[in-house]
Backbone as numpy.savetxt, mean C-alpha at the origin, in Angstrom:
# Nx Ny Nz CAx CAy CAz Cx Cy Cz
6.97 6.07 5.17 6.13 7.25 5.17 7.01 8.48 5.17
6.39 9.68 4.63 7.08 10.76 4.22 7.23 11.39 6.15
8.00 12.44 6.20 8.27 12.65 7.31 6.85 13.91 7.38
6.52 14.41 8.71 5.23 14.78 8.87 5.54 16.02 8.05
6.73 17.20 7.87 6.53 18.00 7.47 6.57 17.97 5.72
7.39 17.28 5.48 7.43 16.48 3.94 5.45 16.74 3.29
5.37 15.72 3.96 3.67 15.09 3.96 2.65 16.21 4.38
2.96 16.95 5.04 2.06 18.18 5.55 2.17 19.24 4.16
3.10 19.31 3.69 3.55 20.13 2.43 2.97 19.38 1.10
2.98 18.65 1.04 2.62 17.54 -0.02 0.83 17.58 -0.10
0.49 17.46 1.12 -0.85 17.50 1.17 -1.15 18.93 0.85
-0.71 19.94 1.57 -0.92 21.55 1.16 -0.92 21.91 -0.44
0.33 21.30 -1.27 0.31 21.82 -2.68 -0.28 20.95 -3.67
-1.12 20.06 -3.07 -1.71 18.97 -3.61 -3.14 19.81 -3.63
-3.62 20.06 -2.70 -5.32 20.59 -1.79 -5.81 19.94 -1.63
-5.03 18.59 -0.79 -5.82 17.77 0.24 -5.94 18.07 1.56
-5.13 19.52 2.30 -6.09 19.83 3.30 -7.44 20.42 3.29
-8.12 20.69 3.92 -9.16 21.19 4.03 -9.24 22.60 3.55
-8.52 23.33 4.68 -8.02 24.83 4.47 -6.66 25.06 4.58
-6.77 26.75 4.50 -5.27 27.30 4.56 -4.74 26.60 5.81
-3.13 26.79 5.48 -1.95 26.57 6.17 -2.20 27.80 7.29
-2.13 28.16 8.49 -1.80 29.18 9.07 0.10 29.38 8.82
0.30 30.71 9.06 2.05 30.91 8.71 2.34 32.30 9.83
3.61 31.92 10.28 4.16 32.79 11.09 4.25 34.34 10.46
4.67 35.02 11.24 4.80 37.05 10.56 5.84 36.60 9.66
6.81 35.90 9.59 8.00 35.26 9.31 7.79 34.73 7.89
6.58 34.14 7.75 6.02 33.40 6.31 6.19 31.90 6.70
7.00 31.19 7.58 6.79 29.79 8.10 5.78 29.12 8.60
5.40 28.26 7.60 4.12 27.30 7.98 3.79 26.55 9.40
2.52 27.29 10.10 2.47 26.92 11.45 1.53 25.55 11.30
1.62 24.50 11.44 0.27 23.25 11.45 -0.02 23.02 12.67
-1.23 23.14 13.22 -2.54 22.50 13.66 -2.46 21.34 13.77
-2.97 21.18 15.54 -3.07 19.40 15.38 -4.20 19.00 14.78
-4.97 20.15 14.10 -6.07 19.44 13.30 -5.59 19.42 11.99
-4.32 20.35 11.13 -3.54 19.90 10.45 -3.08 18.17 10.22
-2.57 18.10 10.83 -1.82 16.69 11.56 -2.82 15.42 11.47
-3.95 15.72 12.13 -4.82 15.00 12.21 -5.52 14.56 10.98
-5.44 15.71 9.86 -5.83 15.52 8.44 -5.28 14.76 7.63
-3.70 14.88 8.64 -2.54 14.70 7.48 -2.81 12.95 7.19
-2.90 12.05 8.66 -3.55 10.90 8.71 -4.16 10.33 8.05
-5.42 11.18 8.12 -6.29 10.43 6.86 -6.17 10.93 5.71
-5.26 11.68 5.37 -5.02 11.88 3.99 -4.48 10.72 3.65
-2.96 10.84 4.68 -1.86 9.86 3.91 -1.64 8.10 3.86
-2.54 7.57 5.09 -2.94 6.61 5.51 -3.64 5.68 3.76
-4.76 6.10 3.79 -4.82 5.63 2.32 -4.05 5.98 0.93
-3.48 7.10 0.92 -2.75 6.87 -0.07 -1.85 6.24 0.27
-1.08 5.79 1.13 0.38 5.21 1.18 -0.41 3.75 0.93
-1.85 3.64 1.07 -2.00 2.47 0.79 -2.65 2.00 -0.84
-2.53 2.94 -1.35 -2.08 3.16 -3.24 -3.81 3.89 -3.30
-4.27 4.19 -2.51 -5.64 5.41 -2.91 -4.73 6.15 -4.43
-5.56 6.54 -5.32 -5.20 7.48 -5.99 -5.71 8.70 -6.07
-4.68 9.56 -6.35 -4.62 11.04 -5.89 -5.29 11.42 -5.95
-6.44 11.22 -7.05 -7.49 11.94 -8.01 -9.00 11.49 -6.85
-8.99 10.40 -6.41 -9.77 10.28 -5.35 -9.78 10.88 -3.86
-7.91 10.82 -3.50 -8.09 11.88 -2.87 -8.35 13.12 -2.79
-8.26 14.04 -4.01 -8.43 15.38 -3.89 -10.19 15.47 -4.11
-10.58 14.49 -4.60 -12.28 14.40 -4.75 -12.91 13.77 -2.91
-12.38 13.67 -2.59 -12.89 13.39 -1.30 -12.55 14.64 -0.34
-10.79 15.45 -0.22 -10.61 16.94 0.15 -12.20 17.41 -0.58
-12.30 17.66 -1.54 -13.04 18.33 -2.35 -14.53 18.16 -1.03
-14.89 16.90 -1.24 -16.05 16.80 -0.58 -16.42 17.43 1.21
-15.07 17.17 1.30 -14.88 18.02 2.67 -15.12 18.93 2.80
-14.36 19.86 2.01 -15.03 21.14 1.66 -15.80 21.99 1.82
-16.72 20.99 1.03 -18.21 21.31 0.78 -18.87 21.32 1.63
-18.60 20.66 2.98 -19.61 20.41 4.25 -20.55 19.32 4.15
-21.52 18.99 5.11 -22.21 18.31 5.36 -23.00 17.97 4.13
-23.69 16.79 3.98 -24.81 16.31 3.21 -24.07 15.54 1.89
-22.67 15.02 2.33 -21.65 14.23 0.88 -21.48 13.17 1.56
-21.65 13.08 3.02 -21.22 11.89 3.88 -21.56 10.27 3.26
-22.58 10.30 2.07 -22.62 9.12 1.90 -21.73 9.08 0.74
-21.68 10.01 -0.35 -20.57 9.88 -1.16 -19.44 9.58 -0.99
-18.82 10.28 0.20 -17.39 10.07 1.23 -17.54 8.55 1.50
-18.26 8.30 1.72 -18.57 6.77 2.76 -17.96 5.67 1.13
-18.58 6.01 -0.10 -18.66 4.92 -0.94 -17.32 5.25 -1.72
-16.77 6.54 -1.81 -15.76 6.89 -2.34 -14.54 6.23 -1.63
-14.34 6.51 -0.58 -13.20 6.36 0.50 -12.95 4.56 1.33
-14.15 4.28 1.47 -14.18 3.32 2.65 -14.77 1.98 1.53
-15.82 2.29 0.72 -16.08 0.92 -0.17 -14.84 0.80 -1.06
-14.90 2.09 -2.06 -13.83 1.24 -2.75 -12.67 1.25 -2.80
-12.10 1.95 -1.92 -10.05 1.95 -1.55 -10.18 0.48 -1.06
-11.45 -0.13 0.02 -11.48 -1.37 0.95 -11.22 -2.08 0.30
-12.18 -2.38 -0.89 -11.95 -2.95 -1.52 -10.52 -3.53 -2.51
-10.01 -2.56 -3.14 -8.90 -2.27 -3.78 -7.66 -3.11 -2.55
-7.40 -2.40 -1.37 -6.92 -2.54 -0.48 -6.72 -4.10 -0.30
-8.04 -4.67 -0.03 -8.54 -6.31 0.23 -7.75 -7.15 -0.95
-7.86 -6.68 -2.17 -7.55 -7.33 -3.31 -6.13 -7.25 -3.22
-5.20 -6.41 -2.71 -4.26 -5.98 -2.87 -3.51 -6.96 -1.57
-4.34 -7.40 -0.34 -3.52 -7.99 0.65 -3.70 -9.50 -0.07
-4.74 -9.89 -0.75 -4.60 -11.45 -0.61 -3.67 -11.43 -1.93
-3.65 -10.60 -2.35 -2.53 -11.27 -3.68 -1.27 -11.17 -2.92
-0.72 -10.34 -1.77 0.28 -10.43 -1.29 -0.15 -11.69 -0.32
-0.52 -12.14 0.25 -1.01 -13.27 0.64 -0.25 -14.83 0.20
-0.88 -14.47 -1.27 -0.60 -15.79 -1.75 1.06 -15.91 -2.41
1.51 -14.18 -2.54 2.92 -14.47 -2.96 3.33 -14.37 -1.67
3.21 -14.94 -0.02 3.60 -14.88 0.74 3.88 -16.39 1.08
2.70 -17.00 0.66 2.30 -18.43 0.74 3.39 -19.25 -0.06
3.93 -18.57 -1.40 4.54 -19.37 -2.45 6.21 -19.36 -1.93
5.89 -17.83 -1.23 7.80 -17.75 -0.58 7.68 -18.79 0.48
6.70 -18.77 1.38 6.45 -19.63 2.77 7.22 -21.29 2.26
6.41 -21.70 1.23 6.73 -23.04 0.42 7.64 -23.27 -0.12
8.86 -22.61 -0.91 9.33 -22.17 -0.96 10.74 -22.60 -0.25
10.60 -21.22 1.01 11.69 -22.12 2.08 11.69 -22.84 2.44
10.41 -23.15 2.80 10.32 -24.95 3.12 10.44 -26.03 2.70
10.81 -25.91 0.97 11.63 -26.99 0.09 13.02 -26.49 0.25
13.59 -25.66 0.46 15.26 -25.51 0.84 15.47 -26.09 2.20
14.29 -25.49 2.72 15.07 -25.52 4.44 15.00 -27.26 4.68
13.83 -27.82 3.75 13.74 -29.15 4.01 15.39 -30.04 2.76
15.58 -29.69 2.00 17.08 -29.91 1.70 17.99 -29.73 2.23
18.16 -28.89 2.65 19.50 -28.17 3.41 19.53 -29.45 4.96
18.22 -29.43 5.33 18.03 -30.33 6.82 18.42 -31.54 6.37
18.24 -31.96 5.24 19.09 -33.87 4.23 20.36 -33.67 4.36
20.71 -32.45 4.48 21.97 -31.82 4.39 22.76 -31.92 2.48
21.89 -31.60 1.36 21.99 -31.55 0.24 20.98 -30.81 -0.36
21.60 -30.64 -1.40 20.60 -29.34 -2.46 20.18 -29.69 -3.89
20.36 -31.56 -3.71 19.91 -32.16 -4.63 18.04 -31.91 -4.78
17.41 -32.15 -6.28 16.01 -31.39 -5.89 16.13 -29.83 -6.49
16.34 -29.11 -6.00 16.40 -27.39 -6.04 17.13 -27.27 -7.08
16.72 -25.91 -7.82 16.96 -25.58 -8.96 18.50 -25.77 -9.03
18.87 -26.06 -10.20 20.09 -26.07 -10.83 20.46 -25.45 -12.11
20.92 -24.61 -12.43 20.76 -23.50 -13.26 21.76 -24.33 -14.43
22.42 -25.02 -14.08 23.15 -26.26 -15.49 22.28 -27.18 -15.30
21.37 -27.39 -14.74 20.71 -28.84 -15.62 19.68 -28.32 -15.79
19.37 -29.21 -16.77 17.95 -28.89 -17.77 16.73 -29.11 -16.96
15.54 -28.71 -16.88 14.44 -29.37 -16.60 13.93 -29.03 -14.99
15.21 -28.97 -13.97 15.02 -28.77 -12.54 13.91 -28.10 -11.98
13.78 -26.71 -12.76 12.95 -26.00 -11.91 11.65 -26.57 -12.28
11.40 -27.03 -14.06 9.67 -27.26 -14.16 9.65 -28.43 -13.30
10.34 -29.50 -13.01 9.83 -30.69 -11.78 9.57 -29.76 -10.94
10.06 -29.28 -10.26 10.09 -28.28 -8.76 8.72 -28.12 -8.76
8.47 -27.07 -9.79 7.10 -26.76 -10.10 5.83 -27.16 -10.26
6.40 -28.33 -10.92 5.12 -29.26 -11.44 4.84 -29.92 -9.78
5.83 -30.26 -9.20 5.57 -30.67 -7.98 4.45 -30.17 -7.00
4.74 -28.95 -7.31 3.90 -28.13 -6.14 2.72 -27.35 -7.27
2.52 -27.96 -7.90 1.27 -27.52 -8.67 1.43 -26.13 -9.75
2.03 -25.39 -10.03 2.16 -23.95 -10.19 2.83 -24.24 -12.14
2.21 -22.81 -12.35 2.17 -23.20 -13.95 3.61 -22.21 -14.10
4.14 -22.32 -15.48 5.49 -20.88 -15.71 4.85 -20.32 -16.31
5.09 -19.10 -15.72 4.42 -18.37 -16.81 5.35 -17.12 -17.23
């Protein structure tokens, strides 16, 4: 994650806060823990790949005040969730394939040999490997 003032700036020249920045006599940007507090749910979903264009349409809705709350609700929470959901089980299953994975090395290595496991001079090694454990090349 960007560091808070990074991300506080980012959100400002973007117009995903709400409102103005307050700034010192000085011209230095003063933030609000309701700044801060924005910065959260700004950056929270995007770091979790929200796209920008949704976020500034949801700032946007903020905006505007009351009576978008269900738009906000279907914009933000159905379909980032969604997106989000899709996005953990595919890491999931390439978690599952590393999991399996070590556990055909770690189970060689424990024979105390690395006979089995790919061999980059012989022919054929990895599609057995593969075919073994079900999985197509693609």
């Amino acid at each position: 994650m960007r560091s808070r003032s990074s991300a506080l700036r980012f959100c400002e020249r973007e117009g995903l806060l709400v409102g103005p920045v307050a700034r010192t006599s000085g011209g230095r940007r003063r933030y609000s823990a309701t700044d801060v507090d924005r910065l959260r749910i700004r950056v929270g979903p995007r770091e979790s790949g929200m796209p920008l264009a949704d976020l500034e349409r949801f700032a946007e809705l903020v905006r505007r005040g009351p009576g978008n709350e269900a738009e906000r609700l279907t914009l933000l929470l159905d379909g980032h969730r969604r997106r989000v959901d899709a996005h953990i089980q595919a890491l999931e299953e390439c978690r599952s394939l590393i999991a399996w994975k070590a556990g055909v090395h770690a189970e060689h290595l424990d024979r105390g040999r690395a006979g089995g496991l790919r061999d980059p001079t012989a022919r054929g090694a990895e599609g057995s490997e593969r075919a073994r454990a079900g999985l197509r090349r693609d």
